[in-house]
C-alpha positions as CSV (number, residue, x, y, z in Angstrom):
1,X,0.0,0.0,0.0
2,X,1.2,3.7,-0.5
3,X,2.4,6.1,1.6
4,X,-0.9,8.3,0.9
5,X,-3.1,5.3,1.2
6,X,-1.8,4.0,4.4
7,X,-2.1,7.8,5.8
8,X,-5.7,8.0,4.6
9,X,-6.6,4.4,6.0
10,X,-5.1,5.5,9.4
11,X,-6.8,8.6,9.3
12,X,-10.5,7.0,9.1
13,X,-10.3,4.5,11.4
14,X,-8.7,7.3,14.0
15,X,-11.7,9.0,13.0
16,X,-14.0,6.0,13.7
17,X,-13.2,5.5,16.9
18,X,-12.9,8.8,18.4
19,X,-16.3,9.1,17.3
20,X,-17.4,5.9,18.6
21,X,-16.1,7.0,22.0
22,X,-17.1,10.4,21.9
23,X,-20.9,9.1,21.4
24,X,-20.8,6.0,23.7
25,X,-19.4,8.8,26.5
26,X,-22.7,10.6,25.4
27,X,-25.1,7.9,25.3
28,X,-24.3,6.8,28.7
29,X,-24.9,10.1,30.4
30,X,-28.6,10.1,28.0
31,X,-29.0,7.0,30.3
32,X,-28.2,8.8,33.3
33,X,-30.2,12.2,32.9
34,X,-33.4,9.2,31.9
35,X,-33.2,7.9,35.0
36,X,-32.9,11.0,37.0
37,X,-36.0,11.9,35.0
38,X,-37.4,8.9,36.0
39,X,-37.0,9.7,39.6
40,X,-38.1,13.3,39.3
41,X,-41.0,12.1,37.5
42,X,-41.8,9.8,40.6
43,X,-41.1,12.8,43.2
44,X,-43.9,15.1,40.9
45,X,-46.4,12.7,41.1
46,X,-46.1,12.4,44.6
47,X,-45.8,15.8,45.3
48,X,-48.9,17.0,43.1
49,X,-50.4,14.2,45.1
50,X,-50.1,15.8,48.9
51,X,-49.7,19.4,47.4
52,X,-49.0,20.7,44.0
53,X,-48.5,24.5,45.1
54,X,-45.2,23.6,46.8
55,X,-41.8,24.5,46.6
56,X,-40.5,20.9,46.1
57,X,-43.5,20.7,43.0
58,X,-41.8,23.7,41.1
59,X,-38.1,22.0,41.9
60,X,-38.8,18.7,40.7
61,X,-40.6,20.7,37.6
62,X,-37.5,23.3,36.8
63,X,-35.1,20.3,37.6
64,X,-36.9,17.8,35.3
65,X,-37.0,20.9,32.5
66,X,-33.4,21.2,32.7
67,X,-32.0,17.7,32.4
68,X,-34.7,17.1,29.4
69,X,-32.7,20.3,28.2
70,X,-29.3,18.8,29.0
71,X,-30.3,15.6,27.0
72,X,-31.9,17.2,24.2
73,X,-28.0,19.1,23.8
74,X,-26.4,15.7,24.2
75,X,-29.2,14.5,21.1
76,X,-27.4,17.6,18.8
77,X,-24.4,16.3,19.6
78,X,-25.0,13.1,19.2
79,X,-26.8,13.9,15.6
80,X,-23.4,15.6,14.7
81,X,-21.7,13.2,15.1
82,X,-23.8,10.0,13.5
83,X,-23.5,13.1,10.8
84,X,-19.8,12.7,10.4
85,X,-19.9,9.2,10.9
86,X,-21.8,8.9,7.8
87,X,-20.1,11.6,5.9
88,X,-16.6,9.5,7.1
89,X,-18.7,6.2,5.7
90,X,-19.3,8.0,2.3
91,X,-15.7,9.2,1.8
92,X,-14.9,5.9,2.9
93,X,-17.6,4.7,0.3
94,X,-15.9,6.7,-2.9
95,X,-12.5,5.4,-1.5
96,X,-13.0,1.9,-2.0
97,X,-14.8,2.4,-5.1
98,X,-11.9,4.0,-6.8
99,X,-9.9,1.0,-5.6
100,X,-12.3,-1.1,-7.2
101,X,-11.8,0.1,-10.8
102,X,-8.5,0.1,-10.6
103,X,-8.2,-3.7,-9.6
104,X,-11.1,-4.0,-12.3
105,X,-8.7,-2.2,-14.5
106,X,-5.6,-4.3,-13.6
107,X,-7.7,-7.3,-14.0
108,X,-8.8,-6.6,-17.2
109,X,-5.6,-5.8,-18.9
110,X,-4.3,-9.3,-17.2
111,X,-7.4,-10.6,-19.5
112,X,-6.7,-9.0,-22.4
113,X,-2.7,-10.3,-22.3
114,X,-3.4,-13.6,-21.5
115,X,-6.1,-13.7,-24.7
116,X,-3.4,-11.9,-27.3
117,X,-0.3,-14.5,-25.6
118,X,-2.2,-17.8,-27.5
119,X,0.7,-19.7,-26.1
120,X,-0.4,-19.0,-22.7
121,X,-4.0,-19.4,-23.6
122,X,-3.2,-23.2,-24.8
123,X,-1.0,-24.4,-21.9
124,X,0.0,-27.8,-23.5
125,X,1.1,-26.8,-26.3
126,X,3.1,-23.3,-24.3
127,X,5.0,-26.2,-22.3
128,X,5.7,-29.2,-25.0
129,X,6.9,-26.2,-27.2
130,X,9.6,-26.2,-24.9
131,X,13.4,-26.5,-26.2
132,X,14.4,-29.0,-23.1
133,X,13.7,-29.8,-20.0
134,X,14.3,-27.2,-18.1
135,X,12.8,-25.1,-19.8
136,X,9.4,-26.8,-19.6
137,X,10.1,-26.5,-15.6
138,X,10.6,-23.0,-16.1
139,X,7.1,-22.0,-18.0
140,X,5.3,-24.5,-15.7
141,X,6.2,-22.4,-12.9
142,X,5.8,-19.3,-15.0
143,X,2.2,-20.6,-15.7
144,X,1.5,-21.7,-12.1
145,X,2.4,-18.1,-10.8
146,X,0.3,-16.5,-13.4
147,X,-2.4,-18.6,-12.7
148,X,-1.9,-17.3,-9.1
149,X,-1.8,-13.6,-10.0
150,X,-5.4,-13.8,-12.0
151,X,-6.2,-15.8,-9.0
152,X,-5.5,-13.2,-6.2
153,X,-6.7,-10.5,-8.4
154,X,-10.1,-11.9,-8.8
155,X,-9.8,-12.1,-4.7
156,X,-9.0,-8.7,-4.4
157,X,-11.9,-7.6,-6.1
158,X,-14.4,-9.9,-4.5
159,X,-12.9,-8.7,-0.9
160,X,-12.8,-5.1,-1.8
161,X,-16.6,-5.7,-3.0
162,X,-17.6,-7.5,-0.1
163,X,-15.7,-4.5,1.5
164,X,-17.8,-1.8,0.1
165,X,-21.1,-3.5,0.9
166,X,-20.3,-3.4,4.8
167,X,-19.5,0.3,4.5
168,X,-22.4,0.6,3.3
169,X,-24.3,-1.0,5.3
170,X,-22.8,0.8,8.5
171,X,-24.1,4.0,6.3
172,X,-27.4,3.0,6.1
173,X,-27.2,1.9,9.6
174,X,-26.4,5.6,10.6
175,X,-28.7,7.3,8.8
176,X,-31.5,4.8,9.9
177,X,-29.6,5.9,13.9
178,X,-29.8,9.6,13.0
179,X,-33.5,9.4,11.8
180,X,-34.4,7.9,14.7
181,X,-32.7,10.3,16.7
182,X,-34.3,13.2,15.0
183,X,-38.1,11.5,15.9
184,X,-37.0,11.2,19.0
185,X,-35.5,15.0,18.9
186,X,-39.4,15.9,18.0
187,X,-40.4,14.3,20.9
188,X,-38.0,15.5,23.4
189,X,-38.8,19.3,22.3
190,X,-42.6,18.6,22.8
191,X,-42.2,17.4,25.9
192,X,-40.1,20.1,27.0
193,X,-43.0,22.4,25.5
194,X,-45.5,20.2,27.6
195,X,-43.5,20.8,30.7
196,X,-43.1,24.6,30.2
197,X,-46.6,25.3,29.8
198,X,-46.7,22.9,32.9
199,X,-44.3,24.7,34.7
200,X,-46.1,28.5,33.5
201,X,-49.8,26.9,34.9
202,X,-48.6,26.0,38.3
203,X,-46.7,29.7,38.2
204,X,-50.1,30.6,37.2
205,X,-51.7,29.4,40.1
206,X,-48.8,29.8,43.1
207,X,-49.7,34.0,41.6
208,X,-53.7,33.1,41.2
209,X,-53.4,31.7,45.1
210,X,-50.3,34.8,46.3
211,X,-52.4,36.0,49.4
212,X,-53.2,32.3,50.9
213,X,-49.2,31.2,50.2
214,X,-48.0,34.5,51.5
215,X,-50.1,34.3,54.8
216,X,-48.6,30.8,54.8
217,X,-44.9,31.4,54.6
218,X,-45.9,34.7,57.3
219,X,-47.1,32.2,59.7
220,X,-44.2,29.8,58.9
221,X,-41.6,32.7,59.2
222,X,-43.6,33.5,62.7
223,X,-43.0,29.9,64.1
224,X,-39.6,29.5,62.9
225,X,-38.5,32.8,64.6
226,X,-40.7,31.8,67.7
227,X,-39.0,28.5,67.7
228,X,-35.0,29.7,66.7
229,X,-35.8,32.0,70.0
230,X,-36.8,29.1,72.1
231,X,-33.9,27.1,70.8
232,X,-31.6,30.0,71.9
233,X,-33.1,30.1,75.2
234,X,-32.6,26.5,75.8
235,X,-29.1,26.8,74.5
236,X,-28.3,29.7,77.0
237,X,-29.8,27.7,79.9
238,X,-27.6,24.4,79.0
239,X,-24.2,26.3,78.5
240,X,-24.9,28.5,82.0
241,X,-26.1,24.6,83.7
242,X,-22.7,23.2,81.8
243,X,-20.4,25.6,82.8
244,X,-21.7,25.3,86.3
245,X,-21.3,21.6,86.0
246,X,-18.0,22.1,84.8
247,X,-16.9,24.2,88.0
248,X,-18.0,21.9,90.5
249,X,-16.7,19.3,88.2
250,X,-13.4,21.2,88.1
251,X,-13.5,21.6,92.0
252,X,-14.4,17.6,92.4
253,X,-10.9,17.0,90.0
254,X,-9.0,19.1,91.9
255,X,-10.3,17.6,95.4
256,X,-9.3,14.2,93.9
257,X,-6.1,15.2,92.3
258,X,-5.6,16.7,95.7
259,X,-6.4,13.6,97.5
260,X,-5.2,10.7,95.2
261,X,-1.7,12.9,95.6
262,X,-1.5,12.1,98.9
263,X,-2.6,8.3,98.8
264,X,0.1,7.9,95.7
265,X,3.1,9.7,98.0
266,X,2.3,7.4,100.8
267,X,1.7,4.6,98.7
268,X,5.0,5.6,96.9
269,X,6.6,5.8,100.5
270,X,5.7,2.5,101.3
271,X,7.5,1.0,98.4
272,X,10.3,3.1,98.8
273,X,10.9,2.3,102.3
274,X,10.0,-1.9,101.6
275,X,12.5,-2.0,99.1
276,X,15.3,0.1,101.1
277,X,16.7,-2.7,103.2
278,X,16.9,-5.1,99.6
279,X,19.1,-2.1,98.1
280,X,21.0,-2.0,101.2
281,X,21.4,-5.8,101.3
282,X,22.2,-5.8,97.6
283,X,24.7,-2.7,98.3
284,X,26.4,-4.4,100.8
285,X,27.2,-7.7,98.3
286,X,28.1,-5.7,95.4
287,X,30.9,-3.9,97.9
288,X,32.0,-7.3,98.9
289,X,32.1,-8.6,95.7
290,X,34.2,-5.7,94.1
291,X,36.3,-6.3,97.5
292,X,36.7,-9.4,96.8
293,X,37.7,-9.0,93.2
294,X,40.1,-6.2,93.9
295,X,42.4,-8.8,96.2
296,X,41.7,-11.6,93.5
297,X,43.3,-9.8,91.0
298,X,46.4,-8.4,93.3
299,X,46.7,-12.2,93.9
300,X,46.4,-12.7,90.2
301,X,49.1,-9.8,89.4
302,X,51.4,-11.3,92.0
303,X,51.6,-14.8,90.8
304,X,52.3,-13.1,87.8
305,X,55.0,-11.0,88.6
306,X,57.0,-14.4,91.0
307,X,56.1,-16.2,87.5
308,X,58.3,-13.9,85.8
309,X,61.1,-14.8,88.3
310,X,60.7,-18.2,88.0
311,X,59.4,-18.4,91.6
312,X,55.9,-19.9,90.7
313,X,54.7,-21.9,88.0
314,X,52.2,-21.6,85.3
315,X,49.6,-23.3,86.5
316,X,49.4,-21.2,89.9
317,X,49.1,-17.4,87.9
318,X,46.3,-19.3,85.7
319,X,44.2,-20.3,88.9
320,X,44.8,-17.2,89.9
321,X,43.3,-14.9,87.1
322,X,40.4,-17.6,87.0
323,X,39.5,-16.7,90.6
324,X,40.2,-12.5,90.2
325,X,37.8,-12.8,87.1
326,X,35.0,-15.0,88.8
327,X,34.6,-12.5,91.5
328,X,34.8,-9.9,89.0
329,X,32.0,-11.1,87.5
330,X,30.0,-11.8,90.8
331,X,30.7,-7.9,91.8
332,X,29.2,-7.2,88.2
333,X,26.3,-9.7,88.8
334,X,25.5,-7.6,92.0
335,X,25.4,-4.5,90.8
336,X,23.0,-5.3,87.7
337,X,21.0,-6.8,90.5
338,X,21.1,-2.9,92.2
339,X,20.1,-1.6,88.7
340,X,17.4,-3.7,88.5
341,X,15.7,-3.3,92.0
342,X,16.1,0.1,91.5
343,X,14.4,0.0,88.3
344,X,11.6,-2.5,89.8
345,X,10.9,0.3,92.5
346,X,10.3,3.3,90.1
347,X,8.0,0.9,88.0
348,X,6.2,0.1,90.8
349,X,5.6,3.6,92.0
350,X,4.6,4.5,89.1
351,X,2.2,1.5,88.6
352,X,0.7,2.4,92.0
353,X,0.7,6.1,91.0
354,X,-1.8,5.2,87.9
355,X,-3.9,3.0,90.0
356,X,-4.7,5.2,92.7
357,X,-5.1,8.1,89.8
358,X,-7.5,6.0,88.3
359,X,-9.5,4.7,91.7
360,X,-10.3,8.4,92.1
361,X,-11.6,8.8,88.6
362,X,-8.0,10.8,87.2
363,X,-7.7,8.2,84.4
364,X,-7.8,9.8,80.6
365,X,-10.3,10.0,78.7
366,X,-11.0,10.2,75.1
367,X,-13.7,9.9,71.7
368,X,-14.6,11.2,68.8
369,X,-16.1,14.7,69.1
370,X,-18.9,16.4,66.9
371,X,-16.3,18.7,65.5
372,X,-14.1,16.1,64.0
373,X,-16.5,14.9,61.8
374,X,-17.7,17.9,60.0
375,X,-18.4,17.2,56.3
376,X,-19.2,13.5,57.3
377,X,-22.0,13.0,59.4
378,X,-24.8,11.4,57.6
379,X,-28.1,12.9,56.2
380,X,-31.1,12.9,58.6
381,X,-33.7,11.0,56.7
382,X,-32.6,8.8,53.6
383,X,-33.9,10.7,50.1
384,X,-35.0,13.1,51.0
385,X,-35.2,16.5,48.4
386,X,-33.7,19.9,50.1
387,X,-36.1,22.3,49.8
388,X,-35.3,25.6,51.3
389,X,-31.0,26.4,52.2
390,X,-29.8,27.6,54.9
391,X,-30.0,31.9,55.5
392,X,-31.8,34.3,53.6
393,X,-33.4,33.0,50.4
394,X,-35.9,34.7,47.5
395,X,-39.3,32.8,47.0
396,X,-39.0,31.0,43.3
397,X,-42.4,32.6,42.4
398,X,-43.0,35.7,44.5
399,X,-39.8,38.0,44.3
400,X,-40.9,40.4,47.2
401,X,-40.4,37.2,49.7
402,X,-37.6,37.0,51.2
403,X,-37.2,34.1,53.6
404,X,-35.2,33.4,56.5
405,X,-34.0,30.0,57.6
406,X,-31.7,28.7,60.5
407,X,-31.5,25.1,58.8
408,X,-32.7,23.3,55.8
409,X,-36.0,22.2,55.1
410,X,-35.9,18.4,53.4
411,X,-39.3,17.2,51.8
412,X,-39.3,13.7,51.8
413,X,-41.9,10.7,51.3
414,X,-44.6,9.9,54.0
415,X,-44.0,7.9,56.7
416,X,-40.1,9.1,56.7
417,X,-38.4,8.6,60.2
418,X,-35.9,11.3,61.0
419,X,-32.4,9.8,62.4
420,X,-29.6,11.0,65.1
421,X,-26.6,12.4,62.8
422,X,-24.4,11.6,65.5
423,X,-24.1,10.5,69.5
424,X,-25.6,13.0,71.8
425,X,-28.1,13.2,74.4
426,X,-31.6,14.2,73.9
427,X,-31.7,17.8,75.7
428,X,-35.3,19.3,75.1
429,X,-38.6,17.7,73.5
430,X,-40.6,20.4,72.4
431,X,-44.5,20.7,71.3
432,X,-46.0,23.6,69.1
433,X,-49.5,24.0,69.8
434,X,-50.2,26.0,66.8
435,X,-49.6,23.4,64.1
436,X,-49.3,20.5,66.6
437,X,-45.7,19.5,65.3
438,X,-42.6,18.3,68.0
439,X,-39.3,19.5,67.7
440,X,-36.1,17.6,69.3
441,X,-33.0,18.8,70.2
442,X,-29.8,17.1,70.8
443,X,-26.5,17.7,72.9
444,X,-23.3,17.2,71.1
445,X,-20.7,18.5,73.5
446,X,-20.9,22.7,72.6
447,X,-23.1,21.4,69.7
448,X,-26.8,21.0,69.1
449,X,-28.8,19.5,66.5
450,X,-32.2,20.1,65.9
451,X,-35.4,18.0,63.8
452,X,-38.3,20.1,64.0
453,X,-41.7,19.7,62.1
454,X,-42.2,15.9,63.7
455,X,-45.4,14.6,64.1
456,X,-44.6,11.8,66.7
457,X,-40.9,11.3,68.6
458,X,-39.3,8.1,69.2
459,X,-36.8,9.5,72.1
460,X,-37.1,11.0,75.6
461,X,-35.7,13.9,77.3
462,X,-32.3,12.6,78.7
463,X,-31.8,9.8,76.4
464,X,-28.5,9.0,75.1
465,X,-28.7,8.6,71.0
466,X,-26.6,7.0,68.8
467,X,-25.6,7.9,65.3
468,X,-28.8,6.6,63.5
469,X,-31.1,6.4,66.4
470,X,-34.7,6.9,65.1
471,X,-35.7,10.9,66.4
472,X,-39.0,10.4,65.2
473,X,-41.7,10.6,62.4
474,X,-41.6,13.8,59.6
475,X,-45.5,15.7,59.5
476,X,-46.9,17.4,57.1
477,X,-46.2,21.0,56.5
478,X,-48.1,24.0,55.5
479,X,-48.0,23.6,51.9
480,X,-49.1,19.9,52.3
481,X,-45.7,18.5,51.9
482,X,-43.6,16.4,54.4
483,X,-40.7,18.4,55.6
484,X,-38.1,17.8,58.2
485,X,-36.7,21.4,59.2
486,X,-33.0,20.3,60.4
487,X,-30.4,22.5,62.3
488,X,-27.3,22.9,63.4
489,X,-26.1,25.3,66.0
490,X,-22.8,26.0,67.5
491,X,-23.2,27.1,71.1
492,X,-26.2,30.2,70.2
493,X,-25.2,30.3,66.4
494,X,-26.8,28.6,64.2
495,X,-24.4,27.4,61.2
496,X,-25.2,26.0,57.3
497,X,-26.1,22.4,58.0
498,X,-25.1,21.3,54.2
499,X,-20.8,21.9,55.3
500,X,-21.6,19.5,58.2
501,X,-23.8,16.4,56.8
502,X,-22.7,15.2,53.5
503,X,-24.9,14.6,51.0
């Protein structure tokens, strides 16, 4: 193959498989945005069902517009590129068809030679024509390999024909794709249409019913400030009861740091004074061992010296240095014996040191706070659909409404039981008479979490909770939805719930 036609062969299946990628890459995230259609599609029937002038309504309406937007994109994209596809099929097309002819055209001159060469036509006669032997061998072969040419030739063309009928076949295959895709384009833009004019109707009617949804989110706005003051209340009465908890606290640790002190310095006394005499005893052996080994070895350097003179033999200065090193190694024996009492009685002052600590309630103590697991606590009910964010918001219909939250309303399915986002104990149960809804709050340390808008509680004031302990069930607001209103406060503050939980 040429250097052109090897470029040009590169270059189109290059071609075919970035665009392969490029539309599988889209295909799958068509499936995605379906199936988070599918969902929304679930969450606006049930929705319209327990109220369709609601917040979550117009979400789940907005929300479903845009992702039928975001796949209808991904549609024009994908359209471009069956486009090139086909266009790359149809250069492809003209390609091997120009290949074609010229094989046809290479096979027809072999034709036409091997009809005007009459001795190759009549292959008996070409070889017995032959002046010897060997050349007879050499035209068989001749004959054999052009045999083989026309052969391979005729192949070519049958592959390269065979070769343009898949081509196009994949053509029509992507122009049958791209039709359907532009019927299903059609469809997609009238359903978008549909969901518009759905989306301008409920507009239509939060506007037609303004004065009955305004005295609503007044009255909500009214029990959420009444409530955010209670809350702060509480708040202010548990940090002035903990910090006076945490003086007398303080006092008791200081009485029993005081007191355990005193029981560890006597106890510490005791031992000291027990193990006295054994370091005296000890001292006293290790000074008559070294004693011992001092005169050893002067006997030891003697013998040595009167062996030098010839006035002792061998044997005696040997026996000698045996006996200076044996006690040598006794005085060393004692004093790893003083070492090691000594080291015996500073463990076991320390030992008893830690015990009595730990009889009067000194020992340390440790767990995982609140704090340290910001941006990991789990979400409060399982799917649920945030509804309103934390702070000051504009209303999605009615610009002039500004609303104010200390948390984040969730809407979620009925029936939905509100969890414990971490260990804590259960500080205040609280009832609004007004809209007969509960509202829990729960200690973590300087932290508080809070699950208001419950129609029935599964905890009691003083309880310790677990991460995941049931708080209790999620009631119906005033718009007809079920909405947990969740909040997280640091000491009087209230903070953005969303940097805490993850979600």
């Amino acid at each position: 193959m040429k250097p052109k036609k090897i470029i040009a062969f590169l270059f189109f299946i290059t071609s075919f498989i970035a665009f392969a990628q490029q539309k599988e890459k889209l295909q799958k995230e068509n499936a995605d945005i379906k199936k988070q259609i599918s969902v929304l599609s679930a969450n606006l029937e049930k929705t319209q069902k327990e109220s369709r002038l609601s917040v979550a309504n117009l979400q789940n309406i907005n929300q479903k517009i845009l992702l039928r937007e975001k796949l209808y994109r991904n549609t024009q994209r994908e359209k471009r590129f069956i486009e090139d596809d086909i266009y790359l099929r149809q250069l492809d097309i003209n390609r091997l068809r120009r290949e074609l002819a010229k094989l046809r055209q290479d096979y027809s001159k072999v034709l036409v030679k091997a009809y005007k060469n009459k001795g190759v036509q009549n292959k008996v006669t070409f070889i017995l024509s032959s002046a010897n032997l060997g050349q007879a061998l050499r035209r068989i072969q001749y004959l054999k390999q052009y045999s083989d040419y026309q052969d391979q030739k005729a192949e070519e063309i049958r592959g390269k024909t065979a070769e343009i009928e898949a081509t196009i076949a994949l053509r029509e295959k992507a122009i049958a794709e791209k039709e359907a895709l532009l019927l299903n384009q059609k469809k997609e833009l009238k359903t978008i249409n549909d969901e518009r004019k759905e989306k301008e109707a409920l507009i239509a009617d939060f506007k037609k019913n303004e004065t009955k949804i305004t005295a609503e989110i007044n009255q909500k706005q009214a029990q959420s400030k009444r409530l955010d003051a209670e809350i702060k209340r509480i708040i202010e009465e548990e940090i002035r009861l903990a910090k006076i908890k945490a003086e007398e606290e303080r006092k008791k640790r200081e009485e029993a740091e005081r007191l355990a002190k005193i029981a560890a310095e006597k106890e510490k006394a005791r031992i000291e004074a027990e193990n006295k005499a054994k370091a005296e005893a000890l001292a006293k052996q290790r000074a008559a061992a070294e004693a011992e080994a001092k005169r050893a070895e002067q006997v030891a350097a003697k013998k040595a010296e009167e062996e030098k003179q010839n006035k002792a033999n061998e044997a005696e200065t040997r026996e000698a240095y045996e006996k200076a090193r044996a006690a040598r190694d006794k005085a060393n024996a004692a004093k790893q014996q003083e070492a090691q009492l000594a080291k015996e009685n500073t463990e076991a002052k320390k030992a008893a040191e830690d015990k009595i600590m730990k009889n009067y309630g000194l020992g340390n103590v440790s767990g995982s706070s609140f704090a340290d697991n910001r941006g990991r606590l789990p979400f409060p009910v399982p799917n649920g659909q945030i509804t309103h964010r934390f702070g000051r918001e504009q209303h999605p219909v009615f610009k002039n409404i500004v609303i104010e939250n200390s948390g984040i309303k969730i809407a979620v399915s009925p029936g939905t039981i509100a969890r414990s986002v971490f260990t804590g104990e259960v500080t205040r149960i609280l009832y609004d008479s007004s809209n007969q809804s509960k509202t829990v709050m729960v200690k973590h340390g300087n932290y508080f979490t809070v699950y208001s808008n419950l129609s029935s509680t599964s905890v009691s004031q003083g309880q310790k909770v677990a991460t995941g302990t049931p708080i209790g069930k999620v009631g119906i607001d005033l718009d007809g939805t079920y909405t947990l209103e969740f909040q997280v406060w640091n000491g009087q503050t209230a903070i953005d719930p969303l940097g805490w939980v993850s979600h």
